[in-house]
LOMI-309303 format. One line per 4 residues: number of its first residue (from 1); their letters; for each residue x, y, z of N, C-alpha, C. Coordinates in pm, whole numbers. Example, Ala and Ser with C-alpha at 12.3 -4.5 7.8 and 13.67 -1.06 7.14 Angstrom:
BEGIN
1 = as = 1319,-569,780,1230,-450,780,1320,-330,780; 1285,-225,708,1367,-106,714,1290,3,787;
***
This chain:
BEGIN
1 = xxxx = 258,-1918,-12374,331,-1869,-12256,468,-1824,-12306; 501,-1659,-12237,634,-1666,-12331,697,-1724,-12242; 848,-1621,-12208,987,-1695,-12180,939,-1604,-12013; 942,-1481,-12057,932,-1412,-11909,837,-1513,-11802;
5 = xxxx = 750,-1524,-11848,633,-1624,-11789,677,-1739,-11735; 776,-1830,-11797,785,-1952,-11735,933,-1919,-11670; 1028,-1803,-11706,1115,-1797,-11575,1062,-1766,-11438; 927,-1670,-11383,891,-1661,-11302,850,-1838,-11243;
9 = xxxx = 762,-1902,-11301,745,-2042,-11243,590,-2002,-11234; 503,-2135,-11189,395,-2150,-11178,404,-2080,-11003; 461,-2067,-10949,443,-1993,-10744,390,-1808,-10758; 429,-1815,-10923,392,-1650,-10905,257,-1635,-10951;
13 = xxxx = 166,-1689,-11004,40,-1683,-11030,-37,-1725,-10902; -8,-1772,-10802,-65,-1866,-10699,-64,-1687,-10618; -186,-1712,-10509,-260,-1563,-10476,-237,-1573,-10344; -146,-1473,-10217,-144,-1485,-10068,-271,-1542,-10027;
17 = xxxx = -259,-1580,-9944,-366,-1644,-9835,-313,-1541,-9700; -371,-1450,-9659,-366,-1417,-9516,-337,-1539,-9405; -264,-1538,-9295,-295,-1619,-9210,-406,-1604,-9061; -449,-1697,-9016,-549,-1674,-8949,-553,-1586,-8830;
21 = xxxx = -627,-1510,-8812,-576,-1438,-8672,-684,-1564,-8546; -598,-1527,-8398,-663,-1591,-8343,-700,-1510,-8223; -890,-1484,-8247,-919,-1373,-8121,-933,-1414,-7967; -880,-1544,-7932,-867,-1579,-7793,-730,-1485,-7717;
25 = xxxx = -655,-1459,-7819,-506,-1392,-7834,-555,-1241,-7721; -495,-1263,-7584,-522,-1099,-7517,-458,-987,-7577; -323,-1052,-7684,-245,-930,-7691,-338,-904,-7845; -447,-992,-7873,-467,-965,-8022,-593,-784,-8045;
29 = xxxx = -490,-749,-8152,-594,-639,-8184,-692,-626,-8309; -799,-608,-8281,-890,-593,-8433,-830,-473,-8465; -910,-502,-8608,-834,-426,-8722,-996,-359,-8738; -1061,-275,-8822,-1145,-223,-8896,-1072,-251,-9026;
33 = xxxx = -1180,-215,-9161,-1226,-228,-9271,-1121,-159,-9335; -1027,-56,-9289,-947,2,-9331,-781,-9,-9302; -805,-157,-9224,-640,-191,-9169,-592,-171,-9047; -684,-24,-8946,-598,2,-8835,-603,-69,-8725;
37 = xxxx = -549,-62,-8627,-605,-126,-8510,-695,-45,-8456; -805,-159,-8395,-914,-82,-8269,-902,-126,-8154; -899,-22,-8087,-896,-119,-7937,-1024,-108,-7850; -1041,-257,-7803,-1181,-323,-7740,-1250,-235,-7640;
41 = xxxx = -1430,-180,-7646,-1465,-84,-7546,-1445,-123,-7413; -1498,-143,-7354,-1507,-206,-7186,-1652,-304,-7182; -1696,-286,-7266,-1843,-379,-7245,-1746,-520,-7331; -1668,-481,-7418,-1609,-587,-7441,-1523,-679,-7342;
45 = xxxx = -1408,-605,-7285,-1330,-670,-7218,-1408,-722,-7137; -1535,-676,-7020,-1623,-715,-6950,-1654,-869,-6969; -1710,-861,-7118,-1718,-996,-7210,-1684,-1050,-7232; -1535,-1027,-7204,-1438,-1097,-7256,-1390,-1196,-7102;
49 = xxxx = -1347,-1101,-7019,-1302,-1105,-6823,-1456,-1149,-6746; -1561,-1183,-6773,-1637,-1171,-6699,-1643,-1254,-6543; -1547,-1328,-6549,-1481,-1403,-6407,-1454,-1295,-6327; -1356,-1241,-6348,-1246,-1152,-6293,-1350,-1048,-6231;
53 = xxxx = -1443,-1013,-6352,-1493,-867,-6311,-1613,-933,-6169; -1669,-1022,-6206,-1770,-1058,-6099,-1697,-1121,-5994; -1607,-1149,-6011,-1497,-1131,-5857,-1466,-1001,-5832; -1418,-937,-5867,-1360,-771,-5839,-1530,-690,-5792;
57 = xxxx = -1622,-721,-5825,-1770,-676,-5804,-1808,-750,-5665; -1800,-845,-5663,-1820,-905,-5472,-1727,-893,-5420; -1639,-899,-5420,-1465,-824,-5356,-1555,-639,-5256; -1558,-598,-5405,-1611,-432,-5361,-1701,-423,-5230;
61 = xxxx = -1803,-497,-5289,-1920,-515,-5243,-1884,-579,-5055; -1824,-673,-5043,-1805,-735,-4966,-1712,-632,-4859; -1635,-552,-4938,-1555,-476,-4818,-1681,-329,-4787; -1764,-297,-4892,-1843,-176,-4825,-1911,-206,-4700;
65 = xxxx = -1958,-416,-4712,-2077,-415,-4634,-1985,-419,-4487; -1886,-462,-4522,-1797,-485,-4361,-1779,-386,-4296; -1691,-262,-4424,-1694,-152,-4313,-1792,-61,-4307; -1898,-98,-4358,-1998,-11,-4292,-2034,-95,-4133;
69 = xxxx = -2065,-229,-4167,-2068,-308,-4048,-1956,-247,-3915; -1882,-228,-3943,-1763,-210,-3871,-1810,-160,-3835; -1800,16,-3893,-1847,150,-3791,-1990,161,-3721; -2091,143,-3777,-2190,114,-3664,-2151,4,-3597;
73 = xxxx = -2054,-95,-3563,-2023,-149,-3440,-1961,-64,-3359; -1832,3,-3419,-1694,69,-3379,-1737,206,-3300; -1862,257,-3341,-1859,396,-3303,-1936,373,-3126; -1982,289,-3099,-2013,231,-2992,-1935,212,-2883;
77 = xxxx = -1785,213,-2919,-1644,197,-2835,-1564,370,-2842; -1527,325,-2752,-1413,395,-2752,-1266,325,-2678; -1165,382,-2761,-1042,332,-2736,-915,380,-2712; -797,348,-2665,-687,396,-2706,-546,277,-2671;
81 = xxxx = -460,348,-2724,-317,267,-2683,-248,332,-2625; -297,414,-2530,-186,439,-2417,-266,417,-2254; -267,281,-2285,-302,206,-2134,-207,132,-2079; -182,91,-1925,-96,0,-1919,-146,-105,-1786;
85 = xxxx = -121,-189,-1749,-99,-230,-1643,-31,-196,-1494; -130,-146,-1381,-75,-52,-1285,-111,-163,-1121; -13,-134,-1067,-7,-211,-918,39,-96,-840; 20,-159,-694,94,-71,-581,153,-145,-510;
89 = xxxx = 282,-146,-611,418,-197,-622,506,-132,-473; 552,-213,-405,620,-118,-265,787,-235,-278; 881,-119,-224,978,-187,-197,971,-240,-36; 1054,-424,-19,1031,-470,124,1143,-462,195;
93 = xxxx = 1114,-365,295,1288,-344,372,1278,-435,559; 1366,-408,577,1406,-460,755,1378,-328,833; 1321,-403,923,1295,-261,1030,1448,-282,1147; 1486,-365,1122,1560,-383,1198,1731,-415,1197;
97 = xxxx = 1833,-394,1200,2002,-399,1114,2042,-551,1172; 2135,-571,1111,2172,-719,1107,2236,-779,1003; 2316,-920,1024,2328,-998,897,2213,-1060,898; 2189,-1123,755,2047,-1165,695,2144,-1351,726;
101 = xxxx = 2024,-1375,758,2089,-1550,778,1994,-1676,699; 1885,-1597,604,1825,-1666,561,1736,-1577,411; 1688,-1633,294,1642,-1573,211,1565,-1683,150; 1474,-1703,200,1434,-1811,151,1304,-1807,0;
105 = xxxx = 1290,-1737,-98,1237,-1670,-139,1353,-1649,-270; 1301,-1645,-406,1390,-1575,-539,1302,-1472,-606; 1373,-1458,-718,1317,-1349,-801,1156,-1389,-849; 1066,-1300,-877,964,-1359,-984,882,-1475,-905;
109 = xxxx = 895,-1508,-760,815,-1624,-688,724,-1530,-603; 597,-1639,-700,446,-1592,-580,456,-1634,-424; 399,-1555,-329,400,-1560,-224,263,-1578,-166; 283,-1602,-73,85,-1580,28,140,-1511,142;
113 = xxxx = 38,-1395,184,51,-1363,315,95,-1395,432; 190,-1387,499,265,-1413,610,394,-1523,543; 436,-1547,463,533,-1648,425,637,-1497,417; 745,-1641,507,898,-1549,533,971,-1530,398;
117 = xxxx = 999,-1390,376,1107,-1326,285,1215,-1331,269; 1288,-1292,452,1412,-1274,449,1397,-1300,614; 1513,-1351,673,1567,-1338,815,1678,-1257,869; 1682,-1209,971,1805,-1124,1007,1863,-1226,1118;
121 = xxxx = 1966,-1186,1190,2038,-1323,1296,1974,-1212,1407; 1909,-1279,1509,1841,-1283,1603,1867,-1305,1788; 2015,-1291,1711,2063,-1345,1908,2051,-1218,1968; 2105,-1108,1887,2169,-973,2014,1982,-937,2015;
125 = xxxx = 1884,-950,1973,1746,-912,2005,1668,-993,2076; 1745,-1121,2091,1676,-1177,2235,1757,-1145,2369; 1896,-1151,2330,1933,-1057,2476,1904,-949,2490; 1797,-826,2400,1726,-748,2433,1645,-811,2500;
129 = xxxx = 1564,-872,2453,1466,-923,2531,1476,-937,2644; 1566,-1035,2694,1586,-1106,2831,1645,-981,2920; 1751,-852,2893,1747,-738,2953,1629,-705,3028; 1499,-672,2902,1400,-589,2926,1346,-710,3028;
133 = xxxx = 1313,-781,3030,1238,-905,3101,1329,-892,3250; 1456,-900,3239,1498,-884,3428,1490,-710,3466; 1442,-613,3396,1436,-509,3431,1304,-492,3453; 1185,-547,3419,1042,-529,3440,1087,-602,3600;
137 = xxxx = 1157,-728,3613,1091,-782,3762,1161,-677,3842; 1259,-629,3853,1321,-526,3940,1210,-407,3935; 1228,-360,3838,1066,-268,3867,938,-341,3948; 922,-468,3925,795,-534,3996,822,-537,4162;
141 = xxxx = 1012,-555,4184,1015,-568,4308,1069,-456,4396; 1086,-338,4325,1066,-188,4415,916,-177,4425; 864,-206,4336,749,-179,4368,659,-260,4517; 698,-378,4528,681,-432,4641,754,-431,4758;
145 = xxxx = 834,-399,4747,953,-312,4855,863,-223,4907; 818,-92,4791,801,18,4832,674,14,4933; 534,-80,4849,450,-131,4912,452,-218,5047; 539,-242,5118,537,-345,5200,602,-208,5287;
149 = xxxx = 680,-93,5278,739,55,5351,611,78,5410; 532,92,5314,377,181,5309,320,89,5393; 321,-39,5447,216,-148,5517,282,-55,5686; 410,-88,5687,501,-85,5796,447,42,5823;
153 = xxxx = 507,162,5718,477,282,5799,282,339,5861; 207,237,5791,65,238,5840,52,188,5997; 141,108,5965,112,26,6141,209,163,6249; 295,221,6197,354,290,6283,275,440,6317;
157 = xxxx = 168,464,6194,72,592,6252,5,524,6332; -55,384,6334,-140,353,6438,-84,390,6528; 86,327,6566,140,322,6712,153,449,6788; 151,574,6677,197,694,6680,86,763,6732;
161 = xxxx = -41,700,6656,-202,772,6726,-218,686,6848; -200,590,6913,-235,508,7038,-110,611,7111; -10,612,7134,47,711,7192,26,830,7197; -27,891,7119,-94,1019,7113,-194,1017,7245;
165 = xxxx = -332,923,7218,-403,875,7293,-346,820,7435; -267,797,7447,-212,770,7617,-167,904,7644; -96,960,7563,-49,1083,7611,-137,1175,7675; -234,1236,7583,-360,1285,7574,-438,1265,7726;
169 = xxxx = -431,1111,7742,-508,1042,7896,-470,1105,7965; -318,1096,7981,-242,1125,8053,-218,1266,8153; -223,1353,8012,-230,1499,8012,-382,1538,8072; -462,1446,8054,-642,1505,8138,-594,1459,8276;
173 = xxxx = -519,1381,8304,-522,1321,8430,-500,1405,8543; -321,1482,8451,-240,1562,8542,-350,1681,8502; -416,1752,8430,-476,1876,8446,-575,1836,8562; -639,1722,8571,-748,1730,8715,-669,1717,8858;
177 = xxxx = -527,1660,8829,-451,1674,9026,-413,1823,8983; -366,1832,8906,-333,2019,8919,-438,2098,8963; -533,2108,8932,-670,2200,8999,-710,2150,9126; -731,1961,9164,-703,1964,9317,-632,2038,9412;
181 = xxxx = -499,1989,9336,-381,2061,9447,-379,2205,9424; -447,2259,9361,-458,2441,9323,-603,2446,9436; -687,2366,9415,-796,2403,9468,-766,2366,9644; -695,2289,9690,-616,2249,9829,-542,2368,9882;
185 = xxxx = -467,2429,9770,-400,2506,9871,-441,2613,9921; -586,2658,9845,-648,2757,9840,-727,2738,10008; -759,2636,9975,-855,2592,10087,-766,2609,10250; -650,2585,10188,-568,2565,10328,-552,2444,10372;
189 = xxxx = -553,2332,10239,-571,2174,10288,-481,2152,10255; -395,2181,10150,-309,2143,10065,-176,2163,10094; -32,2112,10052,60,2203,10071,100,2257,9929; 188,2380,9942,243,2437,9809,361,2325,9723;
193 = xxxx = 419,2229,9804,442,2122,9729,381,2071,9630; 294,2015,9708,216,1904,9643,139,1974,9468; 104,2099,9525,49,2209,9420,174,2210,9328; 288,2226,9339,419,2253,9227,438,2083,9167;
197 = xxxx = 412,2005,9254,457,1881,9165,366,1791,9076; 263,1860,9113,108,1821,8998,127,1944,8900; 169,2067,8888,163,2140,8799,340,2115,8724; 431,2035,8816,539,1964,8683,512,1877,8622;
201 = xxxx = 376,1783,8681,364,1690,8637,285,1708,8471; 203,1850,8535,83,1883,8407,139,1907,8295; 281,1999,8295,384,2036,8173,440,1932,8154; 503,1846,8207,573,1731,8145,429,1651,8034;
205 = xxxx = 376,1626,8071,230,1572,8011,198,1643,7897; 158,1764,7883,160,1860,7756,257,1842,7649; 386,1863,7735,509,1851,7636,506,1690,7564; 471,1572,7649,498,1440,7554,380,1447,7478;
209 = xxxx = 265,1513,7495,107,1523,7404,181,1583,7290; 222,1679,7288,281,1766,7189,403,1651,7089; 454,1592,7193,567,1491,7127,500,1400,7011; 373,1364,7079,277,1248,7021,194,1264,6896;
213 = xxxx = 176,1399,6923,116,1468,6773,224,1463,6702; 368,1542,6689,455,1527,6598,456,1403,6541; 497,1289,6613,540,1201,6599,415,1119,6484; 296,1164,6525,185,1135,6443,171,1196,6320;
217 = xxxx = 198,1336,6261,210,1402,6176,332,1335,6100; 460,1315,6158,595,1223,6058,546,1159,6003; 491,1057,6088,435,909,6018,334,939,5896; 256,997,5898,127,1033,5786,228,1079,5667;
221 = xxxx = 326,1254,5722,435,1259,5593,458,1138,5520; 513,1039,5605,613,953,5548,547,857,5504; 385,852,5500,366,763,5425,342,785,5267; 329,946,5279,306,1039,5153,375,999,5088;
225 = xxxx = 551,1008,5146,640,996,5084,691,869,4989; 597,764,5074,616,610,5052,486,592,4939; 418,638,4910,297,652,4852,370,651,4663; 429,840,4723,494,903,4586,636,780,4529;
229 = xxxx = 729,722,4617,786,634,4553,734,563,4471; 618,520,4576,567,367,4478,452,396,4357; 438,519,4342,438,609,4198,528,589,4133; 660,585,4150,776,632,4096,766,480,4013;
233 = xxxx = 742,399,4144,778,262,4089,694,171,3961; 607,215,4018,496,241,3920,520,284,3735; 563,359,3748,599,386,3629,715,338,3602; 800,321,3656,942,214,3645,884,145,3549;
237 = xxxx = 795,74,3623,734,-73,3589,703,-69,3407; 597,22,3390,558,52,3309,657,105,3150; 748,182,3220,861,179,3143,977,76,3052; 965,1,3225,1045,-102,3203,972,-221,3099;
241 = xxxx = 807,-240,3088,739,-292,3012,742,-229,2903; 743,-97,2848,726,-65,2743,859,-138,2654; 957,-110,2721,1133,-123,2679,1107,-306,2648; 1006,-367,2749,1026,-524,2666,964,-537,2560;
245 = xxxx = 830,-453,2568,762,-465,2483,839,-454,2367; 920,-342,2338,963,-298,2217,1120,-393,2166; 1185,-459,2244,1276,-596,2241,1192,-690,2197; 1054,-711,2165,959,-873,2166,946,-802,1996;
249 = xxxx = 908,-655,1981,935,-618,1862,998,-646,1731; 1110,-573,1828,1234,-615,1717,1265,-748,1670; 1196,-831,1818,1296,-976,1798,1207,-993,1702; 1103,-957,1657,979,-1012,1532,1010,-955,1467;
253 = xxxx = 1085,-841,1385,1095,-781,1276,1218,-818,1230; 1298,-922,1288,1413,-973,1248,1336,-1108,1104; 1209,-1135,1141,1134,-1195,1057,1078,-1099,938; 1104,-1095,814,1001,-1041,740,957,-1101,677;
257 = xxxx = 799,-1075,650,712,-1137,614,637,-1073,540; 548,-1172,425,463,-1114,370,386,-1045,368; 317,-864,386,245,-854,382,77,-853,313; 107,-941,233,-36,-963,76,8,-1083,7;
261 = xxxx = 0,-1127,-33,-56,-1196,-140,29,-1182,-270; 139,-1187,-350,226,-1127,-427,334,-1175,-495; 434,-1114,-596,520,-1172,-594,597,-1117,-573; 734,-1137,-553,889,-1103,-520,977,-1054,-651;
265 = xxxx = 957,-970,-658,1042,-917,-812,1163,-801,-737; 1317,-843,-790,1424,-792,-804,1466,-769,-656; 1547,-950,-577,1552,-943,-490,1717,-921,-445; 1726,-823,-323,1889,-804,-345,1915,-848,-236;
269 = xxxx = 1880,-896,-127,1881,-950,-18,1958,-1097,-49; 2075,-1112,32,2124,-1203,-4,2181,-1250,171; 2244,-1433,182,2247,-1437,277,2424,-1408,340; 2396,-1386,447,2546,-1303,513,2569,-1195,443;
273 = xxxx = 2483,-1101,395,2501,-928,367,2457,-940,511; 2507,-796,570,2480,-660,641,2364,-568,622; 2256,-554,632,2145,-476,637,2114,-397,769; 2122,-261,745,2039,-151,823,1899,-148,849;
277 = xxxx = 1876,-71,912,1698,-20,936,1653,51,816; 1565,-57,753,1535,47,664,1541,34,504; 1670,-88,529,1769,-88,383,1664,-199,294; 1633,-165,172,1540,-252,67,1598,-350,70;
281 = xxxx = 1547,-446,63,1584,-604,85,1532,-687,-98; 1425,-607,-109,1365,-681,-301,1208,-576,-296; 1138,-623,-408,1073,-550,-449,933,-642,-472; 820,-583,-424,675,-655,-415,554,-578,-497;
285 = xxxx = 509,-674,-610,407,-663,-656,303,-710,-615; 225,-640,-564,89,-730,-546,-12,-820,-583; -46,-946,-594,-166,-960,-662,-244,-905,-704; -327,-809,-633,-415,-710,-712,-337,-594,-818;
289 = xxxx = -403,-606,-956,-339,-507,-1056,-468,-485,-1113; -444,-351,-1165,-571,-303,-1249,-519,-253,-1416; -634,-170,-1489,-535,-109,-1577,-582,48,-1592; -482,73,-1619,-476,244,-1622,-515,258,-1756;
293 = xxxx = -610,365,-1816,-624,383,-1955,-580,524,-1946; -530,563,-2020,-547,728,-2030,-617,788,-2186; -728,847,-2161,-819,855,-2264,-832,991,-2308; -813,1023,-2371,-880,1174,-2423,-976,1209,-2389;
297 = xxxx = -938,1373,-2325,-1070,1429,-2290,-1194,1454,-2364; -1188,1430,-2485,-1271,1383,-2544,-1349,1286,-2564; -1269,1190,-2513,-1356,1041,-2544,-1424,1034,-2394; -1433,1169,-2316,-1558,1095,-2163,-1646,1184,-2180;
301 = xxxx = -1704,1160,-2282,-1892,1210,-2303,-1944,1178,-2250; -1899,1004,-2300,-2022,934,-2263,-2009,803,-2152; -1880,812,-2098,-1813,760,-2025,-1855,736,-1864; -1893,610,-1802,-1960,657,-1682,-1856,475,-1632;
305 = xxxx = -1879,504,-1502,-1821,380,-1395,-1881,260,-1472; -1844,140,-1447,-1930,-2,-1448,-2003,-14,-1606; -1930,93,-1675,-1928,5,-1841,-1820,-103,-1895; -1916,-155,-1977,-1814,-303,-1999,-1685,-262,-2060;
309 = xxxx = -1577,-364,-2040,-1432,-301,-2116,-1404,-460,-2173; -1354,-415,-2304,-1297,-590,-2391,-1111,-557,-2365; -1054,-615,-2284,-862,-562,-2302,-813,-696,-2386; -708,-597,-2446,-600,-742,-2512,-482,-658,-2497;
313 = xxxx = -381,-752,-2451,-266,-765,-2390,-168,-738,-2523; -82,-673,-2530,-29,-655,-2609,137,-769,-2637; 151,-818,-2480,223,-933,-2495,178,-1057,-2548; 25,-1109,-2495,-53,-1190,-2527,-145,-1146,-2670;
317 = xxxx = -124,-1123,-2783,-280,-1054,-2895,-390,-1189,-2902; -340,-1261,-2846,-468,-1370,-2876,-554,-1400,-2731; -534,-1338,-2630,-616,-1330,-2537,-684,-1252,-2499; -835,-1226,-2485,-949,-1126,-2485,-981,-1104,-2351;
321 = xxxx = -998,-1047,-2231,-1035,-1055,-2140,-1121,-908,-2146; -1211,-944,-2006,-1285,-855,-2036,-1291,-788,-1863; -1352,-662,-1852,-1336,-609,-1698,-1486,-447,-1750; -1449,-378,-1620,-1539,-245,-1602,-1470,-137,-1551;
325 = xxxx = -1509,-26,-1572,-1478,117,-1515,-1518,90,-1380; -1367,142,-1307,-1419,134,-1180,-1446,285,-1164; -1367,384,-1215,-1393,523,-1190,-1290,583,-1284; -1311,717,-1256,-1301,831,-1408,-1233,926,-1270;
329 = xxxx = -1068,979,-1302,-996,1069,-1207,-1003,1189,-1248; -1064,1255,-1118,-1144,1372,-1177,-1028,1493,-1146; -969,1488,-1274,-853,1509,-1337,-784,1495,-1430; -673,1572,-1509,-570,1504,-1609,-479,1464,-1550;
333 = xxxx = -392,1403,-1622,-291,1366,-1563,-184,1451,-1486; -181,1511,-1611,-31,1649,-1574,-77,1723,-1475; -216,1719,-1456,-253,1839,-1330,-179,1708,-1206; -170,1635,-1224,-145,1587,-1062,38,1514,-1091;
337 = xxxx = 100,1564,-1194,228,1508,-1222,313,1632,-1144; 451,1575,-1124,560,1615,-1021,554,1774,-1058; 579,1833,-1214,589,1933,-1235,465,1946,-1326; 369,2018,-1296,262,2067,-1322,250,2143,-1471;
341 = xxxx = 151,2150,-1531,160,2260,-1603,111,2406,-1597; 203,2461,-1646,119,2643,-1548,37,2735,-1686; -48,2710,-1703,-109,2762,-1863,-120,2911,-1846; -94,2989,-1761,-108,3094,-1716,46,3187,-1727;
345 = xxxx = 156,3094,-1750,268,3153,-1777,295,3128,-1961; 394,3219,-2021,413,3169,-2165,295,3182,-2269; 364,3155,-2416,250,3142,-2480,190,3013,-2465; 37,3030,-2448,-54,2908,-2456,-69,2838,-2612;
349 = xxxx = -50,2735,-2596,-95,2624,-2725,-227,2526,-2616; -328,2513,-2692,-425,2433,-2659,-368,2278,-2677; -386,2203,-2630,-337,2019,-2651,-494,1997,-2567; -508,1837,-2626,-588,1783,-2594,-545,1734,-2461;
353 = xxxx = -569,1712,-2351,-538,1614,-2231,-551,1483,-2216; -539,1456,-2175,-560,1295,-2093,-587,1296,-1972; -711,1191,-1950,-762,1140,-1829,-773,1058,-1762; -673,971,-1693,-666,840,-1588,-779,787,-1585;
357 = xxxx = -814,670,-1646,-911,614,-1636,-895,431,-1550; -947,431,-1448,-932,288,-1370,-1009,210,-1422; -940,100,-1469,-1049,-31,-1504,-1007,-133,-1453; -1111,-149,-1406,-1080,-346,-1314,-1121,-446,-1402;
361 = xxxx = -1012,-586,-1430,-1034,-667,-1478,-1096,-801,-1395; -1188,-855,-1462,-1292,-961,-1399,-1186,-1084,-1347; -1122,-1122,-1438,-1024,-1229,-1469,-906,-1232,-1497; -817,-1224,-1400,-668,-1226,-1504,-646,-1355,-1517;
365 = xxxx = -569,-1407,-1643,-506,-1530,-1643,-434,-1574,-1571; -429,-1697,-1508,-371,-1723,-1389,-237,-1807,-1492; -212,-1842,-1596,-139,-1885,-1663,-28,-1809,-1720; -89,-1660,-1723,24,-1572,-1788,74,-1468,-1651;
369 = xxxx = 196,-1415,-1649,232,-1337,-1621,197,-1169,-1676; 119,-1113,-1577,107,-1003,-1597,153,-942,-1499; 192,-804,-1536,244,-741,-1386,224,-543,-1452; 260,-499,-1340,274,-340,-1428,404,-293,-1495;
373 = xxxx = 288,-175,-1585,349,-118,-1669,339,-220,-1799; 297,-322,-1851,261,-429,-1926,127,-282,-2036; 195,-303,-2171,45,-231,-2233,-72,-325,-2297; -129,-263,-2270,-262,-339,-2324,-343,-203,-2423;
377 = xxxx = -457,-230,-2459,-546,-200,-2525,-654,-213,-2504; -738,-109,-2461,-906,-160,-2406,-1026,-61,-2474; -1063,-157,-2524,-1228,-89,-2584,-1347,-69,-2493; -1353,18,-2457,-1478,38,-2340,-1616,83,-2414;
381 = xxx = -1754,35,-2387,-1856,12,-2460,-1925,142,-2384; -1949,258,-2472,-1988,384,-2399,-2122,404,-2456; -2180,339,-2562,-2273,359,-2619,-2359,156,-2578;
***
């Protein structure tokens, strides 16, 4: 061994050892026969991932079968999101002016039919009342006035025809001494006296016959006349009843009351305000609500009354209720909105429409508050 030899040392004859590669390594790359890197086909990595991939393979699998599932369910419906919740919502006013002396009733509280709303103060409409009430008996008692004229003046045509009738006697009496004493003097039995004072007697007799008829004709007038009063009165009466009638009115509309079933939403009626005829007092929703869909004129192919509907509430998403077509408005909307559309003026653009569609729900929750204008969402089963 020379010198060069043993300054290197016995470490320089000793031969590298590569170190091990380790192919569990993801970042590790094979090499080929010539040093480079290769990188792994896909049947490898496959081989390598085969967890992953047979998850990612029922993953796939699992979403084709759903949404195919889906659409042969889905195409069976039809839908949209511009539905809402619709009532016939009315504002509740006084028929009658007044301070309000009672409100017994708040915002947002269910009601039942005939339960009091609001009160008005009620005194000056019972002294209507009691007016109209002493003005019917005054009408009741011309009217018996007038009737009791009409008894009187009946008994006085009698008295008027029995005098007639004496008169009448009377007047045959003196016409038969007048033709005696005419027929006497003729004879030469008679004197011309006696003949002149049966023929004053015969005219005086005529003239009170004549008196007796007049006097008979007044009376009949005047009962005409007594007749037509108690016409008059007559309708007094009737008048004067209408006028209570309409005081028993008012004094009841000083009450308002429920008409339905409902609740009381946005009440301004307060107590000791001033209210007119007329003036809104709060605002009434009804119990009955439906829902309005408005659907594309497209989607009523196949669309008929009394198909099933699934709604969900868009306040509530976890409640399903279900209802039916009550009917299809045979119409769009805009044809029956304030300002119309005129397709006949301007340039035309085609748009799809919308069609009011009524659906009645089977069930509303008696737990939630629903009311209108609330959106929902309803799938109606057309197939």
């Amino acid at each position: 061994m020379d010198a060069q030899t043993r300054e290197r040392g016995p470490s320089a004859e000793q031969p590298q050892v590569e170190a091990p590669t380790n192919s569990s390594d993801p970042n590790h790359e094979t090499r080929d026969q010539s040093g480079k890197a290769k990188t792994p086909s896909l049947r490898e990595r496959l081989r390598e991932h085969w967890l992953l991939a047979t998850v990612a393979a029922i993953v796939v699998i699992a979403a084709l079968v759903g949404g195919l599932l889906y659409w042969l369910e889905a195409r069976h419906y039809e839908s949209t999101d511009d539905a809402f919740v619709a009532a016939r919502s009315f504002s509740v006013a006084s028929k009658v002016g007044g301070y309000v002396i009672d409100v017994p009733v708040t915002d947002n509280q269910h009601v039942n039919a005939g339960d009091l709303l609001a009160r008005v103060d009620e005194r000056d409409y019972r002294i209507a009342v009691d007016q109209a009430t002493a003005q019917v008996e005054v009408s009741r008692a011309n009217i018996a006035n007038v009737a009791a004229q009409i008894d009187s003046q009946e008994e006085q045509i009698k008295q008027a025809k029995a005098q007639l009738e004496q008169a009448q006697a009377q007047l045959q009496f003196s016409q038969e001494e007048s033709a005696r004493a005419q027929d006497l003097v003729e004879k030469g039995a008679g004197t011309v006296q006696r003949q002149q004072q049966t023929r004053s007697d015969l005219q005086a007799q005529q003239a009170n016959t004549e008196r007796a008829k007049t006097a008979v004709t007044a009376a009949e007038v005047g009962i005409k006349t007594l007749q037509a009063q108690l016409e008059g009165a007559r309708a007094q009466l009737e008048q004067s009843q209408a006028q209570l009638d309409q005081a028993r009115l008012n004094l009841q509309y000083t009450s308002v009351v429920a008409a339905q079933s409902g609740h009381v939403v946005k009440v301004s009626a307060a107590k000791g305000t001033f209210v007119t005829s007329g003036q809104s007092l709060m605002m009434f929703v009804p119990d009955e609500v439906w829902v309005v869909a408005n659907y594309k004129e497209t989607q009523l192919n196949d669309m008929r009354p009394g198909q099933p509907v699934e709604i969900r509430i868009d306040a509530y998403p976890g409640r399903k209720l279900t209802g039916h077509i009550d009917s299809v408005q045979p119409g769009s909307g805009t044809a029956f909105s304030l300002l119309p559309a005129e397709n006949a003026t301007g340039n035309y653009v085609k748009v799809v429409q919308r069609v009011p569609v009524k659906i009645v729900v089977d069930n509303w929750p008696a737990d939630l508050p629903v009311g209108p204008g609330m959106s929902v969402v309803p799938w109606t089963r057309v197939r």
